[in-house]
Structures are given as C-alpha cells and as structure tokens.
C-alpha positions as CSV (number, residue, x, y, z in Angstrom):
1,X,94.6,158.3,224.6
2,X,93.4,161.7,225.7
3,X,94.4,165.3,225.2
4,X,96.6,165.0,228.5
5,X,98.3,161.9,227.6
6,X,99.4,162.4,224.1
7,X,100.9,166.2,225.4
8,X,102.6,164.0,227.6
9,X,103.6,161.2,225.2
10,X,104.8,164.5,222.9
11,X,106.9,166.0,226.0
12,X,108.6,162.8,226.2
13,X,109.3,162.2,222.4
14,X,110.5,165.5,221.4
15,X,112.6,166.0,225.3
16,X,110.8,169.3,225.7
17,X,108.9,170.6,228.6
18,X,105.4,169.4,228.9
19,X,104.0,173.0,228.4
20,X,105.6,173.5,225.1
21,X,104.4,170.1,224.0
22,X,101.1,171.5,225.5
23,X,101.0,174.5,223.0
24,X,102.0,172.2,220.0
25,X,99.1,170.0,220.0
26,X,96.6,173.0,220.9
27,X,98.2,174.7,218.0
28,X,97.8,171.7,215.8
29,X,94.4,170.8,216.7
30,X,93.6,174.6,216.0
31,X,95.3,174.8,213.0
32,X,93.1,171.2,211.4
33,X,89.9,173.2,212.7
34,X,90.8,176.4,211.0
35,X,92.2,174.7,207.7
36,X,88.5,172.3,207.8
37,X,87.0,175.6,208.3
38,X,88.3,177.4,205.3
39,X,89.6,174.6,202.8
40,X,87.2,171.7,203.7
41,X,90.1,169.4,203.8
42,X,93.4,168.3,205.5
43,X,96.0,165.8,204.6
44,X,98.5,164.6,206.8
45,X,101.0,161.7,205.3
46,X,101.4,159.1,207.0
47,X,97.7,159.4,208.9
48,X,95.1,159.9,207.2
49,X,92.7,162.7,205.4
50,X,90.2,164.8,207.3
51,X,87.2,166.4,205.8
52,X,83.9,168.5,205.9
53,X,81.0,166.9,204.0
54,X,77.7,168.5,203.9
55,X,74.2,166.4,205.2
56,X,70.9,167.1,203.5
57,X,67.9,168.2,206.1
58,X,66.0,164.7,207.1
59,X,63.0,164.0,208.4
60,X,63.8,161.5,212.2
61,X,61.8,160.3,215.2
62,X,62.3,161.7,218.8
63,X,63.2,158.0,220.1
64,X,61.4,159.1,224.0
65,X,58.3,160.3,222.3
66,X,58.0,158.7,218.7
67,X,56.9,161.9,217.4
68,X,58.5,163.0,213.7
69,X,61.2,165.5,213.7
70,X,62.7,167.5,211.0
71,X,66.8,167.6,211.1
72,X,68.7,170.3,209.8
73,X,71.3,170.5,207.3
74,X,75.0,170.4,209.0
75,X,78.0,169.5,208.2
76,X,79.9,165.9,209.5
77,X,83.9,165.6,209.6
78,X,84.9,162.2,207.5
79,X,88.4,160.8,208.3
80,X,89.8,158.4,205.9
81,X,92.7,156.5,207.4
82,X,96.0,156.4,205.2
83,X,97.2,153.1,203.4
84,X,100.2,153.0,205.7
85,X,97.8,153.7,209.0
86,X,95.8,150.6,207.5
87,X,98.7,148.3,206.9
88,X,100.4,149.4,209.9
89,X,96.9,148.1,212.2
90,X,96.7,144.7,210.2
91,X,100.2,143.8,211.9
C-alpha cells in the first residue's frame, strides 16, 4: 500500500472527503517524524514502536571498485511490531 491508497482506504473508513483524509495522514506521518526527532521514540497501541538508534562510524568497501571506505555515524529508525500486530499476521 502506498501513500495514495491508504488516503484513500482512510477517506473510505472514516466517510470523509479524500482531502481531509489526505491532511490526516500527512499530519500523522509529520507528527511520528517530529516526535522521532525530539523524543527518539513513538508508540502506537495496537502497531508497533518506532525508534531512533544511533550507528557507530564503520569502515565498508565501495562494491564497483573494492576500494575501503570509511562510513559515518547516522542514525537508523528500528520498528518493533506490537504482540497483537504479530499474532494478528500468524492467522
């Protein structure tokens, strides 16, 4: 499912216009960014939790070339799915 289809498959659910349904998601999906941003974290019941971990700079290979390559430090968004999300896929 993509961006376009789950405003859609929002529209539908909540019996609102598709542009409203439009400005809910954006706002959602802005909201996760800003709270990962700030807090590091986000829970949502029933889905799962999002959050930031920190990677440690590492040395790699440039795979065209084979030559060694230092990688920076960053930062990696974990998600850890719920136990309802995971009993709800066994079915």
């Amino acid at each position: 499912m993509n961006q376009v289809q789950l405003i859609e498959s929002v529209a539908k659910a909540g019996k609102i216009k598709k542009a409203a349904a439009g400005r809910a998601v954006k706002a959602m999906v802005t909201n996760i960014v800003d709270s990962l941003k700030s807090e590091g974290r986000v829970i949502i019941a029933g889905l799962g939790t999002f959050r930031v971990k920190s990677t440690k700079p590492r040395t790699g290979r440039n795979p065209k070339t084979g030559e060694t390559i230092q990688i920076a430090a960053g930062k990696r968004v974990l998600f850890k799915p719920s136990l309802s999300l995971k009993k709800t896929l066994k079915s």
